[in-house]
C-alpha positions as CSV (number, residue, x, y, z in Angstrom):
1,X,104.6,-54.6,69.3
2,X,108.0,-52.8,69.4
3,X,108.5,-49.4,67.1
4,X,110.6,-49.8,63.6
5,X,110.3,-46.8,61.9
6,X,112.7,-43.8,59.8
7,X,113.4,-40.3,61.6
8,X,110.2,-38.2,61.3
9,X,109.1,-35.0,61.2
10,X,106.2,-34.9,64.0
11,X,102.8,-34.1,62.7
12,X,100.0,-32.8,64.5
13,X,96.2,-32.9,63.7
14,X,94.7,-29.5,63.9
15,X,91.4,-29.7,65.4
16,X,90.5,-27.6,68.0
17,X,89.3,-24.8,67.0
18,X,91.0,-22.5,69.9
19,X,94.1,-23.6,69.7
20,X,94.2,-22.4,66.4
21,X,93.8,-19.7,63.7
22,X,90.7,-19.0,62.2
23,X,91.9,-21.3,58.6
24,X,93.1,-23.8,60.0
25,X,89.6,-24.7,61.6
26,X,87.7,-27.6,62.0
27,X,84.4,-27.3,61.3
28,X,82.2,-28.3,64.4
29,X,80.0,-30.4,62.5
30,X,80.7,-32.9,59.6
31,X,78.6,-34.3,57.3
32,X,80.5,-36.3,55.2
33,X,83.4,-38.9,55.4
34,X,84.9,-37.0,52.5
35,X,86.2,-34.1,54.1
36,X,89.6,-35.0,55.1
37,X,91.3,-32.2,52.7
38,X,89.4,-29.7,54.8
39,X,90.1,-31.1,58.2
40,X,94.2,-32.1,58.5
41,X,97.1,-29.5,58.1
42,X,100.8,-30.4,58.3
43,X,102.5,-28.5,61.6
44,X,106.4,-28.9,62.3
45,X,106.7,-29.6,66.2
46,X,110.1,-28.5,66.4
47,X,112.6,-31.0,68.2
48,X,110.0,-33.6,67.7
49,X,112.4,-35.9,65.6
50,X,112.2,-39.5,67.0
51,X,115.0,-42.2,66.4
52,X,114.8,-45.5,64.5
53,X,114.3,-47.7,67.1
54,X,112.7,-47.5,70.7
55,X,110.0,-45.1,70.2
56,X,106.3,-44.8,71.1
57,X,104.0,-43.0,69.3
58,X,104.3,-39.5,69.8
59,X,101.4,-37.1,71.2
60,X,99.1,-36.0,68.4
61,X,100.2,-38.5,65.9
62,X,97.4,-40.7,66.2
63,X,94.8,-38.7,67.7
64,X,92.4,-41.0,65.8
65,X,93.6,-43.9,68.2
66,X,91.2,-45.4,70.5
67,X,91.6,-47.8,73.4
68,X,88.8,-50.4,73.4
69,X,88.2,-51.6,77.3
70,X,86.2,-54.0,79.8
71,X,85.6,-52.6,83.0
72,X,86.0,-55.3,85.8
73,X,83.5,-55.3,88.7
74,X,86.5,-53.6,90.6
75,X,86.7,-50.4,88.4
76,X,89.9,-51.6,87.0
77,X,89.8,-51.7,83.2
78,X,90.9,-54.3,81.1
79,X,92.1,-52.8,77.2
80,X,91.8,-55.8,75.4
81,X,91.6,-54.1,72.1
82,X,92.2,-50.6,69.8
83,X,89.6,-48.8,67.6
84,X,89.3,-46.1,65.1
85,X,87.8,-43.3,65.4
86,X,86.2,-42.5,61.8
87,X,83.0,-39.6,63.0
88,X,82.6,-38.1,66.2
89,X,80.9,-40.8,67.8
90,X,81.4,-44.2,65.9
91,X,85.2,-46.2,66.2
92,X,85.1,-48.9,63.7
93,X,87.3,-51.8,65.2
94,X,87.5,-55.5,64.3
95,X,84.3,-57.6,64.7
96,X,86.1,-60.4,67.0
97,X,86.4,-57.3,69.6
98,X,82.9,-57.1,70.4
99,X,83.3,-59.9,73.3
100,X,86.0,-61.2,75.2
101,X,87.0,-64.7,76.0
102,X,83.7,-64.8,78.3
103,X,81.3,-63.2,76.0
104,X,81.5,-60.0,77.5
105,X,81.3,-56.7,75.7
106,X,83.3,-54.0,76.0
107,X,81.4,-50.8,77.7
108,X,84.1,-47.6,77.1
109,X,86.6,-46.2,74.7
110,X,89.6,-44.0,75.7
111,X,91.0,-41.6,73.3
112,X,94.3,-38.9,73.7
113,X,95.8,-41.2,76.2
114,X,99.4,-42.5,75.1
115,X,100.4,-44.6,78.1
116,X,96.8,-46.1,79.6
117,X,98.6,-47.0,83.0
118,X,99.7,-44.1,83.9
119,X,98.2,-40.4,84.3
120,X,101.1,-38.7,83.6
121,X,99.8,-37.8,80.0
122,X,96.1,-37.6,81.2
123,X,95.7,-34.2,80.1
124,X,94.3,-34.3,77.0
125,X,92.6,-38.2,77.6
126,X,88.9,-38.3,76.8
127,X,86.6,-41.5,77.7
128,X,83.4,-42.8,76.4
129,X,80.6,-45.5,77.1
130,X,79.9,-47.7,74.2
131,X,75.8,-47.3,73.6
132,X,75.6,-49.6,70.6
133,X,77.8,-52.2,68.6
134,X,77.1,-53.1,65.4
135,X,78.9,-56.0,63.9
136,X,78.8,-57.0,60.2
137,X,75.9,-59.0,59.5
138,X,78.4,-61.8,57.4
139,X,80.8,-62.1,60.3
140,X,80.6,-65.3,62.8
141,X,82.8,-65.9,65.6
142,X,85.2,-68.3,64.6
143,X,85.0,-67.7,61.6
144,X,87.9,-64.8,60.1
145,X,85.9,-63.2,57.5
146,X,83.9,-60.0,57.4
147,X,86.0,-59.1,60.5
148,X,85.0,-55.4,61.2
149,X,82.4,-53.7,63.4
150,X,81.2,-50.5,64.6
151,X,81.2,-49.2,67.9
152,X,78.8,-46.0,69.4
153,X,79.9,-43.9,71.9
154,X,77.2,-41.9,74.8
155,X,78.1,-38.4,73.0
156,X,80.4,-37.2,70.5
157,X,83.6,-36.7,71.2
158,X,85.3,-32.8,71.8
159,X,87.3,-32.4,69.0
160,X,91.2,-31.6,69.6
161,X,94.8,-31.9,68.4
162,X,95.2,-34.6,70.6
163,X,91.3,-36.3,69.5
164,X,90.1,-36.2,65.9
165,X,88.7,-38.4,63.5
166,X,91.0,-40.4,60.9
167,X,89.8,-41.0,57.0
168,X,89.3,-43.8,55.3
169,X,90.8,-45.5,52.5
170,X,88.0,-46.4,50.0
171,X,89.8,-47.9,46.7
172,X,90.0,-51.3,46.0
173,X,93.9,-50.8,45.3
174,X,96.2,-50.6,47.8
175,X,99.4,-49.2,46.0
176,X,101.7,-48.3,48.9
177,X,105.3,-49.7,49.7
178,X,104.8,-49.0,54.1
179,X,102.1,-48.8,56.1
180,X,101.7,-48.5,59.9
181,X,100.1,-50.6,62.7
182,X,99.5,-49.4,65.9
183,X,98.6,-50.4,69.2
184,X,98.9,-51.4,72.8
185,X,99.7,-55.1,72.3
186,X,102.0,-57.4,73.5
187,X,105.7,-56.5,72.3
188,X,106.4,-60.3,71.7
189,X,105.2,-63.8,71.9
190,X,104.6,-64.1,75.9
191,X,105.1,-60.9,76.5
192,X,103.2,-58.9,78.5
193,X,100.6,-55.7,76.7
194,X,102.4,-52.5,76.4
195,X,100.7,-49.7,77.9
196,X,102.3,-47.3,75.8
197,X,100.8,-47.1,72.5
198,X,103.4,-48.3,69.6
199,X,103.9,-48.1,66.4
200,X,105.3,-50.7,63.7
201,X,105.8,-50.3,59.8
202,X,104.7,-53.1,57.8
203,X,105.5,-54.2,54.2
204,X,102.2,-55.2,52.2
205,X,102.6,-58.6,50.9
206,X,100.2,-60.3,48.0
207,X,97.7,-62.9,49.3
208,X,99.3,-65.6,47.4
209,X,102.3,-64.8,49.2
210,X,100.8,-64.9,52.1
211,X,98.6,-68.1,51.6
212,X,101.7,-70.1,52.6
213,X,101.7,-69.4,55.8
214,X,97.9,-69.1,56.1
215,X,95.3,-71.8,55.0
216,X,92.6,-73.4,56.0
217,X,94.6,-76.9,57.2
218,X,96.4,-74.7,59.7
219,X,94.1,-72.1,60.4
220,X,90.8,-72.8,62.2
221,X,88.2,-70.0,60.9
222,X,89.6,-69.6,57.4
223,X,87.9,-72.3,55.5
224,X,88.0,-71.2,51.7
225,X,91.4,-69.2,52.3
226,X,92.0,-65.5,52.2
227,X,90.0,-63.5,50.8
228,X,90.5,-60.8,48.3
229,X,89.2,-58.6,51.5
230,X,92.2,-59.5,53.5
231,X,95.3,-57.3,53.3
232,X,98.5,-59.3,54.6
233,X,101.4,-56.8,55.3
234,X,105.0,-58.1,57.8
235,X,108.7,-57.0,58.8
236,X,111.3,-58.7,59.2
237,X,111.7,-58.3,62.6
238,X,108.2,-56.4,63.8
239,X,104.8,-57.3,64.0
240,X,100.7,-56.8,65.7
241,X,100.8,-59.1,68.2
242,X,97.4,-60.2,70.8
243,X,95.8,-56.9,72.0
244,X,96.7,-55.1,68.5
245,X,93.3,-56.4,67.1
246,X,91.2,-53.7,65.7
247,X,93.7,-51.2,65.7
248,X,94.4,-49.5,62.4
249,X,96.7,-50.5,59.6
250,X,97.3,-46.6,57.9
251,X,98.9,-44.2,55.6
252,X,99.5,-41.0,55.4
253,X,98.7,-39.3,52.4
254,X,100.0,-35.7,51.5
255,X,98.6,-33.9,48.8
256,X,99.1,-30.0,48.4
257,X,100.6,-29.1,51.8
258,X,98.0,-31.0,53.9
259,X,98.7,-34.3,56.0
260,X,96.2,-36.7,56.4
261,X,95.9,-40.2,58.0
262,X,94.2,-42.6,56.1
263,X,93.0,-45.6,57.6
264,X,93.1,-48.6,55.0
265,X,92.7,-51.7,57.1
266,X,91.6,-53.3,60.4
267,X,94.1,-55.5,62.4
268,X,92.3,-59.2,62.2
269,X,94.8,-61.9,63.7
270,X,98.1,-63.7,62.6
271,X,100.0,-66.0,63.5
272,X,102.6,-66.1,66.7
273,X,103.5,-62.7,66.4
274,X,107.6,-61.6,66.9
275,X,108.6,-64.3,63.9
276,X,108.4,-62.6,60.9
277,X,105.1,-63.7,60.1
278,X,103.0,-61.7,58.2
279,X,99.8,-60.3,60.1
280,X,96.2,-60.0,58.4
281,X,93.9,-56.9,58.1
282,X,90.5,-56.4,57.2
283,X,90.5,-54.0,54.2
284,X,87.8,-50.6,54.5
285,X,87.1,-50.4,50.9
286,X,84.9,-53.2,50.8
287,X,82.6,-52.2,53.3
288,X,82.9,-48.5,52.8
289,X,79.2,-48.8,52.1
290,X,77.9,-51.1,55.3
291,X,80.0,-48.3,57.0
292,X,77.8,-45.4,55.7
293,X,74.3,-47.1,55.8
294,X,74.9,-48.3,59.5
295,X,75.5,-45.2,61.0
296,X,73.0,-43.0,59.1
297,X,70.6,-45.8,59.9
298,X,71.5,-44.8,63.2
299,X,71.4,-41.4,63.1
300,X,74.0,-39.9,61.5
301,X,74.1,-37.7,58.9
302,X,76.8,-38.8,57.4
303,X,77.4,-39.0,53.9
304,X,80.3,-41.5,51.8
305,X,83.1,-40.6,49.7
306,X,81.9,-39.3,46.4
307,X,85.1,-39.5,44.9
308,X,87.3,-42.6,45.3
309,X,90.9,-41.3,44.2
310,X,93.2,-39.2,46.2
311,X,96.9,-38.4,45.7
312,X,99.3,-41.3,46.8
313,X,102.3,-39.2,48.1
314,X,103.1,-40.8,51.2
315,X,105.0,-38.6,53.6
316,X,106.8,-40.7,56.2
């Protein structure tokens, strides 16, 4: 997946407490998904301007990011896909991620780690065992619907700048122009996985649109069609391409002088990917509520969004 986006204005995630001052806190202990207002503050790195065309992500940006990996009987891990990390120990990734080509689960996620081949950016990198998966109990391998699952990590994680948990997007409309994929995916068809995580903007597109390049004569798993639970978003010249799956597809939202990523959709599958074909998501708000009963099911005391509209500004 190779970068398209505008000039930005870096934005980093305050959340470590002693980096910063006392207001610009994050509390140590959540108890609700509907926080975000509290928990995100815009910051100007200065000099943090990136170009048009080239870039990774920059440090901070995504510190909701999470690297979903195998670990091979040699201690060599294979990162296969990308997760989200929504509360201190669950990442919410696609359902289809659960279990590689062999049926094997993954067993750790890796957060605050840019390039995942490298340790030149290790500083900040924090890795976690995977205790529990839950998938969605309407999903089926093979089968592209219901494509989203929960992951839970040994311990929570230690919150940072670099490591914090994203929000999500929990109306059923989806009313902006851009949104932004990221990943360590291949950066074309046949290419090999980045290790440096990228990021791509994406148009939305309407399903009927998009049913003309998918349906169920060309696609195996998509019997009945999309789905008003599938979000379809594509470039012209960019794209999520194998490895991407489970990744986010965000926004982010500023409202009063606060800057917060939402997460609105979970990378599913697509089509060869480098060909201007649109890619498929999994929207959140459908399952906003499997979300919060699964994990206070399991133990956290978590509670949902209470109020389903927040300001659309996007700030780019």
């Amino acid at each position: 997946m190779l970068v398209a986006l505008r000039w930005l204005i870096a934005v980093v995630v305050l959340c470590e407490a002693r980096h910063w001052d006392a207001d610009r806190m994050l509390p140590n202990e959540r108890n609700s998904l509907d926080d975000c207002r509290s928990r995100f503050h815009e910051l100007i790195a200065a000099g943090a301007a990136a170009p048009a065309y080239g870039k990774p992500a920059l440090i901070k940006e995504f510190a909701h990011m999470g690297a979903i990996g195998w670990t091979q009987t040699d201690g060599k891990v294979l990162w296969h896909c990308g997760g989200t990390l929504i509360w201190m120990d669950y990442v919410l990734t696609a359902a289809h991620c659960i279990v590689d080509h062999r049926d094997v689960r993954p067993d750790i996620v890796r957060f605050g780690d840019l390039n995942l081949e490298t340790d030149d950016d290790d500083e900040y990198a924090q890795q976690y065992k995977i205790i529990q998966i839950f998938r969605h109990p309407l999903h089926r391998f093979g089968v592209k619907y219901h494509d989203i699952a929960l992951l839970k990590l040994e311990s929570s994680v230690r919150l940072h700048d670099t490591v914090c948990p994203a929000c999500l997007w929990v109306n059923d409309e989806i009313r902006f122009k851009e949104l932004v994929a990221t990943g360590w995916g291949s950066t074309g068809q046949f290419e090999e996985r980045t290790p440096s995580l990228l990021k791509v903007s994406l148009k939305p597109i309407a399903n009927s649109k998009c049913e003309t390049f998918y349906y169920s004569e060309l696609v195996r798993g998509l019997k009945t069609g999309l789905h008003e639970n599938h979000l379809c978003a594509v470039d012209e010249k960019m794209d999520t391409c194998e490895g991407d799956s489970g990744g986010p597809l965000q926004v982010k939202l500023q409202h009063h002088r606060s800057l917060t990523p939402f997460v609105v959709a979970v990378t599913s599958f697509g089509l060869p990917c480098g060909l201007s074909n649109p890619g498929v998501y999994t929207k959140i708000a459908p399952y906003h509520d499997w979300i919060v009963s699964t994990m206070r099911q399991n133990g956290a005391a978590v509670q949902g969004f209470q109020h389903r509209l927040f300001p659309t500004r996007k700030v780019l």
